[in-house]
N, C-alpha and C positions, 0 to 999 in steps of 0.2 A: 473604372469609374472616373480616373483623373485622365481619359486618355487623350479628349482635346485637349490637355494641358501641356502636351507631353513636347510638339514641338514651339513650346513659348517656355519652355521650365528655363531658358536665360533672360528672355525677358522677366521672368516672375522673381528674379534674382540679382540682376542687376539692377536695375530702375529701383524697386526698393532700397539698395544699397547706395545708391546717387542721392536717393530722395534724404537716408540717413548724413552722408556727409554733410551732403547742400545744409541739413537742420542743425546740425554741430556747427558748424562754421557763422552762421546767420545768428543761432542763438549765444554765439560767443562775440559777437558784434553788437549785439543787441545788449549782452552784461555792461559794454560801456558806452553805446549811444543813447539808450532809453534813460537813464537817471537825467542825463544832460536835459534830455526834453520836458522833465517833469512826472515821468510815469515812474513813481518809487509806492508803494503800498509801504504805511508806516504803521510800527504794531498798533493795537486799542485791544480793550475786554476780549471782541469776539474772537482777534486771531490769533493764530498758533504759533506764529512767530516771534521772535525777540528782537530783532534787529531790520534797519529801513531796508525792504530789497527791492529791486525793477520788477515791475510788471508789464505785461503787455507784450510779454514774450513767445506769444500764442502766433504771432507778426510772422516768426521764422515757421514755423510749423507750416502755418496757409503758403508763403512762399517757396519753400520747397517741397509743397504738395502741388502748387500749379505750375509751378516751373519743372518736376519731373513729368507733371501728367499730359504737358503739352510736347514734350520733348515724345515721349509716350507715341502720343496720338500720332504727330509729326512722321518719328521713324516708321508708322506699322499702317500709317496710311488707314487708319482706322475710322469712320463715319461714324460709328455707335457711340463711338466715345466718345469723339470730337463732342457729337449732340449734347452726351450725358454731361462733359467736361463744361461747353460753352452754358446749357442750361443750368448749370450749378454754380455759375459766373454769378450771376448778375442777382439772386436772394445771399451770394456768400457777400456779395459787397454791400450788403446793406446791413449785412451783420456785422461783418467786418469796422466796418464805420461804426457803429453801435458798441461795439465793443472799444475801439481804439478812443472814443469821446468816452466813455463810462470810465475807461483805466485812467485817463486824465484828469476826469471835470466830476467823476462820479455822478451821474445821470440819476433823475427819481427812477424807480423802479415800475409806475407807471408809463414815466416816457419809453422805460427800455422794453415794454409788454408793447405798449400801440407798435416800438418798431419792429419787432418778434412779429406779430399779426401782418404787418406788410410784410413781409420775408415769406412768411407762410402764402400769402395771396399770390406773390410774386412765385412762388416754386407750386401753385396750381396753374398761372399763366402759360410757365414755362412747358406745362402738359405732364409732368411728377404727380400725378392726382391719386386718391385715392374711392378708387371705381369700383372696388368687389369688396364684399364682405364674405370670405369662401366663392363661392357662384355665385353669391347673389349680388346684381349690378346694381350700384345707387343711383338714386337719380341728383342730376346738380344739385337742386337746391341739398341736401343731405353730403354730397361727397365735398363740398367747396369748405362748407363749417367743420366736418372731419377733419380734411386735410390741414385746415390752419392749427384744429385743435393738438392733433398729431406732429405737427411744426414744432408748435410755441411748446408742447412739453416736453420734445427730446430735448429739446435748447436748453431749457429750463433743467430740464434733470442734470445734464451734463454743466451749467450754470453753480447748480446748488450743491453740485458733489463737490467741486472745486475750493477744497477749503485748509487741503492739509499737502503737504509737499507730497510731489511725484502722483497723488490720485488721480487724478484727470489725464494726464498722459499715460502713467498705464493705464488707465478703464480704456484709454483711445485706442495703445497698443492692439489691448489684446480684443474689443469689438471689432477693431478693424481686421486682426487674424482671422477671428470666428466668422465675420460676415465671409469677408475671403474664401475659408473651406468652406462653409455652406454654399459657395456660388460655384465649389467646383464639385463637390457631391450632387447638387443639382443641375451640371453638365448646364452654366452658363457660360456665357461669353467671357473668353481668355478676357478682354478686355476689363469686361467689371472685376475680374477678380483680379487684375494685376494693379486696377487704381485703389482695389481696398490696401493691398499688398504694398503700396506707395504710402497711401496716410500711414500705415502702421510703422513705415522706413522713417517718416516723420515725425512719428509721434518718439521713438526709438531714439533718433538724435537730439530731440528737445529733453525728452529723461535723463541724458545723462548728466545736466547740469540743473532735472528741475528735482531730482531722486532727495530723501533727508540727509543733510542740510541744503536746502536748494539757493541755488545763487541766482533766482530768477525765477519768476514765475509769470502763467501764461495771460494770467487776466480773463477777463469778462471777453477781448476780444480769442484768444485762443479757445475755451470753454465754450462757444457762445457756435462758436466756428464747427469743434469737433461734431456739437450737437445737433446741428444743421445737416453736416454731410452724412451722419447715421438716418438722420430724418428720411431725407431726398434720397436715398438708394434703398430705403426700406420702402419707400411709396414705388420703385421699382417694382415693387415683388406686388406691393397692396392694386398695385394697378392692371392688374388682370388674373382671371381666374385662379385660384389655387388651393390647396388642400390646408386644414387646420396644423398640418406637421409645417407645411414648408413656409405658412407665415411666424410660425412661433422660434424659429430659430433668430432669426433678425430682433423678433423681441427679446429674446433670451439673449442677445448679444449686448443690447445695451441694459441687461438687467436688476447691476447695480443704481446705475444712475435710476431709471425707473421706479425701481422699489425707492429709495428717497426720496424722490419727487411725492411720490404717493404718500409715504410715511410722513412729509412737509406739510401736505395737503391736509392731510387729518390729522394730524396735529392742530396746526393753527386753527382749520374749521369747527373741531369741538372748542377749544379753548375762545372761538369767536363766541360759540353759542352758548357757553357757558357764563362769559363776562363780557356785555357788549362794549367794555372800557380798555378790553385787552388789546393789542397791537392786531394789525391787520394782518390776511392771510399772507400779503406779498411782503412781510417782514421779515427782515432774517431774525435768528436765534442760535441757541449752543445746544438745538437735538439730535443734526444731523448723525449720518448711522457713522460717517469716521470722528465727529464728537466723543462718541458712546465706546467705539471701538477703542479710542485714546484714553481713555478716562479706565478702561481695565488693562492697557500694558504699556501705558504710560511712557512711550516710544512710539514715531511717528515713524519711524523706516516698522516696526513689527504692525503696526499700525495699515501698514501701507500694503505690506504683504499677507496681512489677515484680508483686507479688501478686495486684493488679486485672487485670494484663491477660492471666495464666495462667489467673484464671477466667472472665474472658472466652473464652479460648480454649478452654478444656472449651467452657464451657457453650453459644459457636459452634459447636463439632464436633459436640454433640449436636441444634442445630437443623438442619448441615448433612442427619447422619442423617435428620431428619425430613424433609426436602427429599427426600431419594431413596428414601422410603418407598415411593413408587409406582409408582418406576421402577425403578432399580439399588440397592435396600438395602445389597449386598456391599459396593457401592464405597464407601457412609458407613463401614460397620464397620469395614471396613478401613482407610480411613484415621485414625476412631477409635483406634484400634487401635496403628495408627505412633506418632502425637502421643502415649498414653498410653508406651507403649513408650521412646520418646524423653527423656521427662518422668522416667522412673525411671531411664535411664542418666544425665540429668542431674543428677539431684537424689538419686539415693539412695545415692549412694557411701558413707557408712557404714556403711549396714546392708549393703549387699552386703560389706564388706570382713568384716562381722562375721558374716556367712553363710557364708562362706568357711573362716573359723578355725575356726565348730561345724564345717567337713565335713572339713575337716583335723583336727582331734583324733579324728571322728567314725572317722577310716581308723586314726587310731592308736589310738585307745581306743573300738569298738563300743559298749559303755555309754551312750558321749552320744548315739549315735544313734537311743536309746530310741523317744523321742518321735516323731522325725522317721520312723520303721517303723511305729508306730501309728497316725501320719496315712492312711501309705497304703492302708488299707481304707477309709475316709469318702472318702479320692479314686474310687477304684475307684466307691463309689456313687454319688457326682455325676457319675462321667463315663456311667456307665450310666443316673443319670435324664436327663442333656442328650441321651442317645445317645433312650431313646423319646421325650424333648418333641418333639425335632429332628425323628425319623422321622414320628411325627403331624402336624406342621406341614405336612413335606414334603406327606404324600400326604393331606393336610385330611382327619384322621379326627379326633373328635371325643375330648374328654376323660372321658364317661361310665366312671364305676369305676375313674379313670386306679390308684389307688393300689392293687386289689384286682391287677390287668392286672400293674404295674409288679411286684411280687413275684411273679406265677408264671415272669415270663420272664428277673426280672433276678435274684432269690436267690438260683443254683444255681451260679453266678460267684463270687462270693465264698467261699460255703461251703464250696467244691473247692478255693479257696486257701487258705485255714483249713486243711483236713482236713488238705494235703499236706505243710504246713509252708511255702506259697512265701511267705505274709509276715517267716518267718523270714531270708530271701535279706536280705544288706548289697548293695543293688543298688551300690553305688557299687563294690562288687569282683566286679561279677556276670560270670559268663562265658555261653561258648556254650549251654552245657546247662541252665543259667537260664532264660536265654530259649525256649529251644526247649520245657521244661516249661508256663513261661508260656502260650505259643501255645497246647499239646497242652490244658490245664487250661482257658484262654478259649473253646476251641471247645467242648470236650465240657460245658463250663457253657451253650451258648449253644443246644447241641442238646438236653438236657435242656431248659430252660427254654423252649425253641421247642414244643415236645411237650407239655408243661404247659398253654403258656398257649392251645395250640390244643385242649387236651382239657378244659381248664375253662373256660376265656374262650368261652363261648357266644355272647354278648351280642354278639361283636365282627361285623363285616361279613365274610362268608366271602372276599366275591372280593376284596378288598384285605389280606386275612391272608396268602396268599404275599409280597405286596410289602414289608409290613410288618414280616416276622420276617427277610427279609433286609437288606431295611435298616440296619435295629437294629443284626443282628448284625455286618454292615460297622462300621458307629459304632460300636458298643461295642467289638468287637476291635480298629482302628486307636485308638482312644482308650487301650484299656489298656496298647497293646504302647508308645503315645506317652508316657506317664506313667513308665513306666519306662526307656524309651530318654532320656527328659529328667533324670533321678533318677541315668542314668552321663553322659551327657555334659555337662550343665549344673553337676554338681559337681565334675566335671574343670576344667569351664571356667574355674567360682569359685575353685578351687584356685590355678590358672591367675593369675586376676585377683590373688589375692592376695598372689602371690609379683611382680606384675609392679609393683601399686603399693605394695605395704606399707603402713605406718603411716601413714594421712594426714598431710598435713604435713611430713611428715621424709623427705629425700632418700636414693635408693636408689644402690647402685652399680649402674651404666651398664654394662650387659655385651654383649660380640659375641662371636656363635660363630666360629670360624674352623674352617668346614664343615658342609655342608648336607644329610650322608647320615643314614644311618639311627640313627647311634651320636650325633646332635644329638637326634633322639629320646627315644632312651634318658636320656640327660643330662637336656631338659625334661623326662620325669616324676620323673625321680627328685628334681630340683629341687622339684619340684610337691608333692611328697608328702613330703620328709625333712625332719626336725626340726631348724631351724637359724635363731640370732637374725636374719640375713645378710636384708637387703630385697633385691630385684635386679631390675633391668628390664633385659629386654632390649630390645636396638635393632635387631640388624640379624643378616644372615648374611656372612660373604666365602666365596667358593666359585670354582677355578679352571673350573667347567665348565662351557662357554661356553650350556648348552641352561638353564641356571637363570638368566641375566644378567636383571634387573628383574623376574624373578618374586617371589612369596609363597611360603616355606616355611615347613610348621609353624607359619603364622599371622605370620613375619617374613619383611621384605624382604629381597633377596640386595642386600647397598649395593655389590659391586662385585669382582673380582678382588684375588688375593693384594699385585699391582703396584700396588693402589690402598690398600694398608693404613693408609701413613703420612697419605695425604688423610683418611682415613675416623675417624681417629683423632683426627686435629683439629676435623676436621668436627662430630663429634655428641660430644665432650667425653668420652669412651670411658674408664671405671675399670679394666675388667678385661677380659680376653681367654681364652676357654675356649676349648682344643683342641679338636674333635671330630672329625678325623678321626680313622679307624682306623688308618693307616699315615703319619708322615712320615720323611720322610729326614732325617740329622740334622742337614744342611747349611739343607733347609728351616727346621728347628725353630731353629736357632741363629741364622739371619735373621728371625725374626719373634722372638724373642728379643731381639736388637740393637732391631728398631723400638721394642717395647714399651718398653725401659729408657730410650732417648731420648725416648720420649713421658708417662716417669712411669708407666706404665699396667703392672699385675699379670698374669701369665700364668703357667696353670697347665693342666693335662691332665685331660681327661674318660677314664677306662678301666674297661671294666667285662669282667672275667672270670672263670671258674670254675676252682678250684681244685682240685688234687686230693683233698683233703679234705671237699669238697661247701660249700665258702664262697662266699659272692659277696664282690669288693672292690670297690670303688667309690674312683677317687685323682680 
């Protein structure tokens, strides 16, 4: 597998090792020129630091990555490089610059986005483009906005993780390792893989003085730098044909900074659309994921190495994937998949909580829901372009004219939900008739657009156009009917979540239903959905009937029989007690009454009925 590596395994090992001195020596030159010149970072609220340190230490890192990579090129007579090397000149100096004024003069963070967007422009000039989506080739107008978009968020990721010592040189480290063995697993040029092999030599000698307590840190211009150079070798890969394994490794390499970036993004964007008075999205704050990670081990060196070994863990999951490329691809995904899954139940509990609150006003006030109903037409189109990538794969038809193909079969989907008004639908109050529109509206878009692409799409292979147009239509109707079934259930759920843990940080009342019918039901949503300062988690269910004993109801445990009240009370620390059943006797009610008042604990009655007047009450 590493066999063309086999006579460069001294280049792969010295040069790295040059690259490390050369950043020792420069970033120890740098501890006492750069205060001289005015680049000291001094503590305030948001940083982790206590004492004034240099910045802008990120200077030796780029220096002894271009001064090994040209020594590099130089000895091995290499033209790939040299190109890869000179083209990565001229967007790193403009980051560079951007970074070295920002660690000085502190830049707005719109001026340092326009100059990110030229760096981006400039490393599409330089021909770094991002041309394939799998097979399928974009046309300019599509790959030029990619590519900058692609730019300006690796910067930005590797930007925003930058906040606690040693993170950002190792996330550099060990991306730059990862990208490295990915490019000798996939039998690339000795070259690329020995200047991943260099940033990693630099990133290595910059750690050891940026490691907790760091005597220096690398600034906007080092971070701004690393992010750039994962950019521009990842659009190596984005730039021509490839398989969904061998692009997900280069993501998976940078996949801490990424996940942040993302977790930044939704964050601030619900919290925009929730207060348009709150601070804008290109704001900093105190969410980021080594925030969150400092705040449970209260050590910035365990801090640092809980970070390392998340992205190790991506960036494993993705080599796993490539491991079962040739056998059981599912089974990587899928487990990809859990890990990621798992990763955001752990770590993203703010923003989910603050996701929750837009879908709760969103029910009481439709207005905020604005945005979040605009989405779902570009949903509707991505699930319809995965639905033909997928169907092509399946049955290995070819991407010729993918994009002329893609609109006779897939525009008549959407523009039937337009005409009818169903983007208008609040799916989160959607009912039967909803859906069943839905359905009626997805098929007859799918048989229009079947008849289209079979009356025009000549090009295409006759005897695989049956297989083909059903397929599709499978994937695309289960995809569309899934995006909206996710759009009522998962904002229930949020809902759900929100009332169960409230306000992070601050303790909720501890509530047990006392019955497990239908009318506990009714109570959870109304809880779900009504406007009250009131946090509340529930705990548990008591129900006397014997077929519920250790079951799940409604998502809570039955902890036990009415005989077991006074245990169950003690047991899980229990604030409040809700009636729900429909009928007690009042002899029962006046006995669970007694318990409560001896246990401290509040009891009160869930009733919901219609009045003659056409009211509903709710006590």
């Amino acid at each position: 597998m590493f066999e063309f590596l086999k006579a460069s395994v001294y280049a792969l090992i010295i040069y790295p090792g040059i690259a490390c001195i050369l950043s020792l020596v420069l970033t120890r030159l740098c501890i006492g020129l750069l205060p001289r010149a005015g680049f000291v970072d001094m503590p305030d609220a948001r940083r982790v630091h206590r004492k004034p340190t240099p910045r802008g230490g990120g200077i030796a890192i780029i220096a002894a990555f271009f001064l090994t990579s040209v020594l590099y090129v130089e000895r091995h007579a290499s033209a790939q490089m040299g190109g890869f090397v000179a083209g990565f000149a001229l967007p790193a100096f403009v980051i560079v610059v951007c970074g070295l004024l920002d660690d000085r003069f502190s830049l707005a963070s719109r001026t340092k986005l326009v100059i990110q967007i030229l760096a981006g422009v400039l490393v599409w000039v330089v021909g770094a483009r991002l041309k394939f989506i799998l097979s399928v080739e974009l046309p300019d107008y599509l790959a030029l906005p990619l590519t900058v978009l692609w730019v300006v968020t690796i910067v930005n990721a590797f930007n925003l993780i930058d906040g606690m010592d040693g993170v950002a040189a190792g996330l550099g480290f060990l991306s730059a390792v990862c990208l490295g063995l990915w490019g000798g697993l996939q039998n690339s040029s000795a070259g690329l893989v020995a200047i991943a092999f260099i940033l990693a030599g630099s990133c290595a000698g910059f750690l050891r003085y940026n490691f907790s307590p760091a005597s220096i840190f690398m600034g906007d211009t080092g971070s701004m730098f690393l992010g750039l150079f994962f950019a521009y070798a990842g659009l190596t890969c984005f730039g021509k044909p490839a398989t969904l394994t061998s692009l997900l490794i280069p993501v998976l390499a940078v996949g801490v900074p990424l996940f942040d970036v993302a977790l930044a993004f939704w964050r601030r964007l619900v919290r925009k659309l929730l207060d348009p008075n709150s601070s804008g999205i290109m704001t900093a704050d105190m969410f980021h994921l080594h925030h969150r990670i400092l705040k449970q081990v209260s050590s910035q060196r365990k801090a640092a190495i809980r970070i390392y070994l998340l992205a190790c863990l991506l960036a494993g999951m993705g080599f796993v994937v490539l491991l079962f490329e040739q056998t059981i691809p599912a089974l990587g995904y899928m487990a990809l998949l859990l890990i990621l899954l798992l990763v955001v139940r752990r770590v993203a509990g703010v923003e989910l909580y603050d996701s929750a609150r837009l879908l709760k006003e969103g029910i009481s006030r439709p207005r905020k829901l604005l945005l979040i109903l605009l989405a779902v037409p570009a949903v509707d189109l991505l699930v319809l372009f995965v639905a033909d990538l997928a169907a092509r794969r399946l049955l290995h038809i070819g991407f010729h004219e993918f994009w002329y193909d893609f609109v006779c079969i897939a525009a008549p989907i959407p523009l039937l939900f337009l005409i009818s008004g169903s983007y208008r639908v609040l799916w989160l109050r959607a009912g039967y008739e909803e859906f069943r529109q839905a359905a009626e509206l997805t098929l007859t878009g799918l048989i229009i657009g079947s008849c289209l692409f079979a009356f025009f799409c000549d090009k295409f292979d006759r005897e695989q156009l049956p297989a083909y147009l059903v397929l599709f239509s499978l994937l695309a109707a289960f995809g569309i009917g899934f995006v909206r079934f996710v759009l009522v259930y998962l904002g229930m759920r949020m809902m759900w979540q929100l009332r169960q843990t409230g306000v992070p940080g601050v303790r909720n009342t501890r509530v047990l239903l006392y019955g497990g019918g239908l009318n506990a039901t009714l109570y959870l949503n109304y809880v779900s959905g009504c406007a009250t300062s009131e946090n509340m988690s529930f705990i548990g269910i008591v129900d006397d009937d014997p077929a519920l004993a250790g079951m799940r109801v409604f998502g809570l445990p039955v902890l036990g029989f009415s005989a077991d009240l006074e245990r169950i009370l003690a047991r899980y620390s229990i604030d409040k007690i809700v009636l729900t059943v429909r009928r007690t006797s009042p002899e029962r009610e006046a006995h669970v009454l007694s318990i409560a008042e001896r246990a401290g604990v509040s009891l009160c009655r869930f009733q919901a009925e219609e009045l003659r007047i056409g009211d509903f009450r709710v006590e």
